[in-house]
BAMI-656349 format. One line per 3 residues: number of its first residue (from 1); their letters; for each residue x, y, z of C-alpha. Coordinates in steps of 0.2 Angstrom, whole numbers, plus 2048, in hexadecimal, padded with zeros to 3 digits. Layout:
<vovexs>
NUM = A = X,Y,Z  ...
</vovexs>
This chain:
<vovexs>
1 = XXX = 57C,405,8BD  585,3F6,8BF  593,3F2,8C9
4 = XXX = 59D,3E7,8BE  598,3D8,8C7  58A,3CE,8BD
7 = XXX = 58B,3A7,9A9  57B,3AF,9A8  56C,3B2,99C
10 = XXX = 572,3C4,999  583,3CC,992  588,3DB,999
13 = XXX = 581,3E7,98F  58E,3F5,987  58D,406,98F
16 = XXX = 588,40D,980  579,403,97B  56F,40A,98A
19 = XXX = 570,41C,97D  561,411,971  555,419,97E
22 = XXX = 55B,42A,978  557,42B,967  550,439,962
25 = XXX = 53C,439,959  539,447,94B  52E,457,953
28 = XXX = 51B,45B,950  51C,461,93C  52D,45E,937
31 = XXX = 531,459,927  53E,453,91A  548,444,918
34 = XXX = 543,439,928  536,441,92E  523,43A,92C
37 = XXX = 514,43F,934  510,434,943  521,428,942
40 = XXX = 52F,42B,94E  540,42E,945  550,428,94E
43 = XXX = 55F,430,94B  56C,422,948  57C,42D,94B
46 = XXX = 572,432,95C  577,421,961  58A,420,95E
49 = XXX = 597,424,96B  5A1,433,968  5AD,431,95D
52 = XXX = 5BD,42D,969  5CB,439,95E  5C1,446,95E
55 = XXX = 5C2,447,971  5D4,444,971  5D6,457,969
58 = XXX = 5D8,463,978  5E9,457,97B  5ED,457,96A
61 = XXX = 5EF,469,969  5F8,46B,97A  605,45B,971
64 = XXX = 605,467,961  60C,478,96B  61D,46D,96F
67 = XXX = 628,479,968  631,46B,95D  61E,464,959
70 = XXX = 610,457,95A  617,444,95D  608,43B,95B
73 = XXX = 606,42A,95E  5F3,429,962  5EC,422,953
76 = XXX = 5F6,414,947  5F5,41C,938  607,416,92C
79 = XXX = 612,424,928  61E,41A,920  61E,41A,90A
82 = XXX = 611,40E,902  61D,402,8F9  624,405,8E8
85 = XXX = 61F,3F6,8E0  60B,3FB,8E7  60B,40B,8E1
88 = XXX = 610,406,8D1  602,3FA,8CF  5F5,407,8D5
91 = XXX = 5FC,413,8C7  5FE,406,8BB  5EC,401,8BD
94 = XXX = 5E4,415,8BF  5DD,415,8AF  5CC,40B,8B4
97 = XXX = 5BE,412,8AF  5AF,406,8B1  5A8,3FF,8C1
100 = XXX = 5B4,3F3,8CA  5AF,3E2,8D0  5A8,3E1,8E1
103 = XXX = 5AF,3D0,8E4  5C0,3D3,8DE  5C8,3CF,8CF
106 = XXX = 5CD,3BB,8D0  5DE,3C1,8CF  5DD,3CE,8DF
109 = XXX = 5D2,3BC,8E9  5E0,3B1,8E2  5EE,3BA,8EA
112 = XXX = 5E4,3BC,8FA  5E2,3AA,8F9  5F4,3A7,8F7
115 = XXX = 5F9,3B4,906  5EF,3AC,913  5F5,39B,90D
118 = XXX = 608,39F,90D  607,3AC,91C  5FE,3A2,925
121 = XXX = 5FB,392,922  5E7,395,91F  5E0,38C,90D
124 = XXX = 5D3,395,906  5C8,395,8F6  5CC,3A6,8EC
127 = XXX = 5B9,3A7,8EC  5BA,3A7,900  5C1,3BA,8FE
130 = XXX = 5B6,3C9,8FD  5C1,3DA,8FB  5BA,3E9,907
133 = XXX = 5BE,3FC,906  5C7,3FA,918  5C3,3EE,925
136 = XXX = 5BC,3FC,92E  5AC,3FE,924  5AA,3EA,926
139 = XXX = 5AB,3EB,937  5A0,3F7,938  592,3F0,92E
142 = XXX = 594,3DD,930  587,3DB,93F  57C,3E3,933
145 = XXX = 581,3D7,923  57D,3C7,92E  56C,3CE,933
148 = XXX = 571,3D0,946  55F,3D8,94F  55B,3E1,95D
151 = XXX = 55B,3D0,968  56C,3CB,95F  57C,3CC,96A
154 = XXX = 58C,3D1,963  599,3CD,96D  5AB,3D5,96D
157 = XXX = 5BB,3D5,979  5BB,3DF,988  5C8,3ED,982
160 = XXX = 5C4,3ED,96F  5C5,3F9,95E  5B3,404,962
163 = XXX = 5AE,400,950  5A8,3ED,957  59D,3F7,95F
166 = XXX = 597,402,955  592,3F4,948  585,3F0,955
169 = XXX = 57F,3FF,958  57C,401,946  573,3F2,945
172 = XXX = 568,3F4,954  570,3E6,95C  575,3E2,970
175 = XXX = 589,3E3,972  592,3DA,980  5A7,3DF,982
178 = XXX = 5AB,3CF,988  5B8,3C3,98B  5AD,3B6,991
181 = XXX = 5A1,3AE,987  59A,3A5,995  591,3B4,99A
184 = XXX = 588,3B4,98C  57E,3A6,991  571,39F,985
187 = XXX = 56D,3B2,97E  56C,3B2,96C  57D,3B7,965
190 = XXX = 581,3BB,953  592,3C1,950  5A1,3BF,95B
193 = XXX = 5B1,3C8,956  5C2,3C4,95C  5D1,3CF,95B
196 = XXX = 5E2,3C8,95A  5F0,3CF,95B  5E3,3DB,967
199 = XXX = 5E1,3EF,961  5E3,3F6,96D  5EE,3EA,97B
202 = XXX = 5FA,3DF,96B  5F4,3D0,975  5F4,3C0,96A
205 = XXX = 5E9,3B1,96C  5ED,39F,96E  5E8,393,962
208 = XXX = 5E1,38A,96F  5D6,39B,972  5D1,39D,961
211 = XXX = 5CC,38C,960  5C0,38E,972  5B6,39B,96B
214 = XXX = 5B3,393,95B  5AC,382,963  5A3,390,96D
217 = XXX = 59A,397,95F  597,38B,952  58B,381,95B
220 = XXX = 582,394,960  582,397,94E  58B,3A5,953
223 = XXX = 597,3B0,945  5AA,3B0,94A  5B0,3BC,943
226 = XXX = 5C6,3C1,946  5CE,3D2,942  5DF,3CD,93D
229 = XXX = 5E5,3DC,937  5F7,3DE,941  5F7,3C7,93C
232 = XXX = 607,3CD,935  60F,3D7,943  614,3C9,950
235 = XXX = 623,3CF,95A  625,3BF,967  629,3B0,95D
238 = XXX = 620,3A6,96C  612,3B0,96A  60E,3AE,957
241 = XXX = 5FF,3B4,950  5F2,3A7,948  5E4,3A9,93D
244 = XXX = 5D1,3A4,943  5D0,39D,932  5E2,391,934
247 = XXX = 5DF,37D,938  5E4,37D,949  5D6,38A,94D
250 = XXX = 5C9,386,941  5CB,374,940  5CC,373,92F
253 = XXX = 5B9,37C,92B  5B5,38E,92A  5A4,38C,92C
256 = XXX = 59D,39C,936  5B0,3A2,933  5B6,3B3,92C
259 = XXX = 5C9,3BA,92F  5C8,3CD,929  5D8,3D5,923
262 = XXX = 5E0,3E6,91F  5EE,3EC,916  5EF,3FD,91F
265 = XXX = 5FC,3F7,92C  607,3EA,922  608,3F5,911
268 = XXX = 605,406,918  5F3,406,90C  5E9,40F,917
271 = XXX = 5E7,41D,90C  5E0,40F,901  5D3,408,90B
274 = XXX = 5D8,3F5,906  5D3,3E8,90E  5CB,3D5,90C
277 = XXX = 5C1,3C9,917  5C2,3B5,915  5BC,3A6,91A
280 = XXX = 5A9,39E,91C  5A5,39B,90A  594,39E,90C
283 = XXX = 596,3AB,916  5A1,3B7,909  594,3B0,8FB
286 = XXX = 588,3B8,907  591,3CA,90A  596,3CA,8F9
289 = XXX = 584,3CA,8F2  57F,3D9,8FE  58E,3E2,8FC
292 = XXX = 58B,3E2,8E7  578,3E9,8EC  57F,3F6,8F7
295 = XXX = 58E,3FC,8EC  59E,3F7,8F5  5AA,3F8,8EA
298 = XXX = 5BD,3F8,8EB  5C5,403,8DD  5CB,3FC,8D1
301 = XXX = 5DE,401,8D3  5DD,400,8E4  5DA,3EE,8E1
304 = XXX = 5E9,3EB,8D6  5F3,3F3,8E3  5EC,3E7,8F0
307 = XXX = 5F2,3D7,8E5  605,3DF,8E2  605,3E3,8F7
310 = XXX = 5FF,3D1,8FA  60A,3C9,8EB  61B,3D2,8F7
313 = XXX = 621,3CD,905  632,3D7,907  628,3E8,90A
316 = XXX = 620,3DF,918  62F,3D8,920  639,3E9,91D
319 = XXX = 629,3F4,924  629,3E7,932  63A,3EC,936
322 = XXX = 636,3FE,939  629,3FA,946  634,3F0,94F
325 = XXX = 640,3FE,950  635,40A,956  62D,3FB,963
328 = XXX = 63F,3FC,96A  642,40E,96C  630,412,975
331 = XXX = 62D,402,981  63C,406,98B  63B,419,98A
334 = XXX = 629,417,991  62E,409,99D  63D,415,9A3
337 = XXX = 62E,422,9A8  624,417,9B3  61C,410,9A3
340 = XXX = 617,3FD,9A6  613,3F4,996  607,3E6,995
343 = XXX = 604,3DA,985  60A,3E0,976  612,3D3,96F
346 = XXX = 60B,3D7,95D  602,3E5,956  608,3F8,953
349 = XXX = 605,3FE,965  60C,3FE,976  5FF,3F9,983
352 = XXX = 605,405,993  5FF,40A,9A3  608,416,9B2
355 = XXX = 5FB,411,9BF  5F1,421,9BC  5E1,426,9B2
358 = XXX = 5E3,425,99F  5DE,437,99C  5ED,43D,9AA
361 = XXX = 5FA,432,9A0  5F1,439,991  5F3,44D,997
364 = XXX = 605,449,99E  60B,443,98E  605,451,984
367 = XXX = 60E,45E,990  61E,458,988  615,456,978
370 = XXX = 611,444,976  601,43F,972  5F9,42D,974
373 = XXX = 5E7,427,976  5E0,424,985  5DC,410,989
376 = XXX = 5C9,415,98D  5C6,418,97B  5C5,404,97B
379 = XXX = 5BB,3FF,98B  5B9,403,99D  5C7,3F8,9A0
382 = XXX = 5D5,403,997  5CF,411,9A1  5E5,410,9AA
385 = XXX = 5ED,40D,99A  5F1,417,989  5F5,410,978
388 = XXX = 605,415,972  608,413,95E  616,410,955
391 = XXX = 60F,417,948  61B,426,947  62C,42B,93C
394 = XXX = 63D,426,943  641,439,948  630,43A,951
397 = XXX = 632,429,959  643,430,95F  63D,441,964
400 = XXX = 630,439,972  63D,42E,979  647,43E,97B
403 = XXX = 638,446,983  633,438,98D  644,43B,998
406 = XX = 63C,44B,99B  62B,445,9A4
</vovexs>
């Protein structure tokens, strides 16, 4: 088959690399896939964390027995419609019946080109872009794609998306949640991820930032790689979001440069899985040929969708506007209740705390049949705060400020 394509020497170790020692070996005589007589077998799944919704369910069903129903704004998934003018495009383009192209069609790269460049000010080649099913599953496999090992670091911010993480887990690599990268000292990094605006806090980075841990990592050899996924969701005009691929940051080169984008939050695509990563030349050449051996594909349709959601702006500025309504309605209601809201100046979430353990604000909440996600699903360091969405209707969003009066 063919795919149409012809401060010291140490970081701080993550909490959850210590569970390598844990990995289970096969028993005397077992057999089938994995198993082989005299060679440990590791279960890979042994050495992921818990997946954090699922703990979040006992609270969920307490949220649910509200008598008026569930308001949950624990995880940002879009409920608002997928544009018009996308879903035409998808439909227009179903009937596709052979392999897509792994790299995009030139016109899906162009129009990412021409996004980025009027956006955001960033110039790139249309053959700088490489389409992903979702930045999730890049995230998750990137450590792996640039060869980290098990004396690689990957390095990621103190209060982060688990799935940085989880990519180094899944490449036997170290991980170090950090916003230091001093105290990495001369250990062997291979990847560094940036997020900005922040999942989970809606902190936004300087420039000036950006630019430090570039000079950081270049001379390292290190990978920068920036989840910009909420790049277009800037709510302080002071405090605007900047790509790790725009002049002022890169100096003008994306060597060792990779800016990974989704369409989930602006478009309301997550149901699509549509997403794209730009930047080092070399680099996309690079995860392009592995991604053709290993079959990542981007349907077809899915890709003409992507070029009509990139091609319009107005559904971005109009989806924009929702959020921002629903931003208003929740930060003083939860202020009002002793709520006190740090960072947030872009992204789709409220970054609170009320001075207590996440999981008490997280059981209080669901008594009156809110449900958000506790800060410790993102790092030790969220263990006093909740996420709060504002991923949620206008009558749900206006339903948990009336219940918040009630807490």
């Amino acid at each position: 088959m063919t795919d149409g394509d012809a401060a010291s020497s140490a970081p701080p170790a993550s909490t959850l690399a210590a569970a390598r020692s844990g990995a289970t070996q096969s028993p005397a005589g077992a057999s089938g896939a994995g198993a082989r007589s005299g060679v440990p077998v590791q279960s890979v799944a042994a050495l992921l964390p818990d997946f954090p919704w699922d703990t979040l369910e006992p609270y969920a069903a307490v949220a649910a027995a509200h008598p008026d129903g569930i308001v949950d704004l624990s995880v940002g998934t879009p409920v608002d419609p997928v544009p018009a003018t996308v879903r035409a495009a998808l439909t227009a383009a179903a009937d596709s019946p052979g392999y897509p192209r792994t790299g995009g069609t030139p016109v899906l790269r162009r129009a990412a080109a021409d996004w980025l460049r009027r956006s955001h000010g960033v110039v790139v080649s249309p053959e700088a872009v490489l389409p992903v099913i979702g930045s999730k599953e890049f995230v998750a496999g990137l450590p792996s794609w640039l060869g980290a090992e098990a004396q690689d670091w990957v390095a990621y911010p103190e209060l982060a998306y688990p799935t940085y993480e989880v990519g180094a887990i899944l490449a036997g690599a170290r991980s170090a949640a950090t916003d230091r990268l001093d105290v990495l000292g001369p250990a062997p990094v291979r990847l560094i991820w940036v997020n900005s605006p922040s999942n989970p806090t809606g902190r936004v980075l300087s420039a000036e930032r950006l630019r430090s841990v570039v000079d950081w990592a270049r001379p390292r050899g290190a990978v920068v790689a920036s989840d910009e996924c909420y790049v277009d969701l800037g709510w302080d005009p002071d405090s605007a979001p900047v790509s790790i691929l725009h002049p002022s940051v890169s100096g003008g080169s994306h060597e060792g440069l990779l800016a990974v984008h989704s369409l989930s939050k602006r478009s309301n695509l997550a149901g699509y899985r549509a997403g794209f990563v730009a930047g080092d030349p070399a680099l996309v050449a690079e995860l392009l040929e592995i991604r053709k051996h290993a079959g990542f594909m981007v349907p077809a349709p899915v890709q003409a969708a992507m070029v009509a959601a990139l091609g319009d702006d107005e559904h971005v500025t109009e989806q924009r506007a929702r959020y921002r309504a629903r931003r208003g309605a929740l930060w003083p209601a939860f202020r009002a209740v002793g709520f006190r809201i740090e960072h947030s100046t872009a992204g789709l979430y409220l970054w609170a705390t009320a001075g207590e353990g996440c999981w008490d604000s997280v059981r209080r909440l669901a008594e009156v049949g809110i449900l958000v996600a506790p800060g410790s699903f993102y790092g030790p360091a969220g263990s006093r705060h909740v996420r709060i969405a504002l991923t949620a209707t206008d009558e749900r969003i206006t339903a948990a400020v009336q219940r918040l009066a009630l807490l």
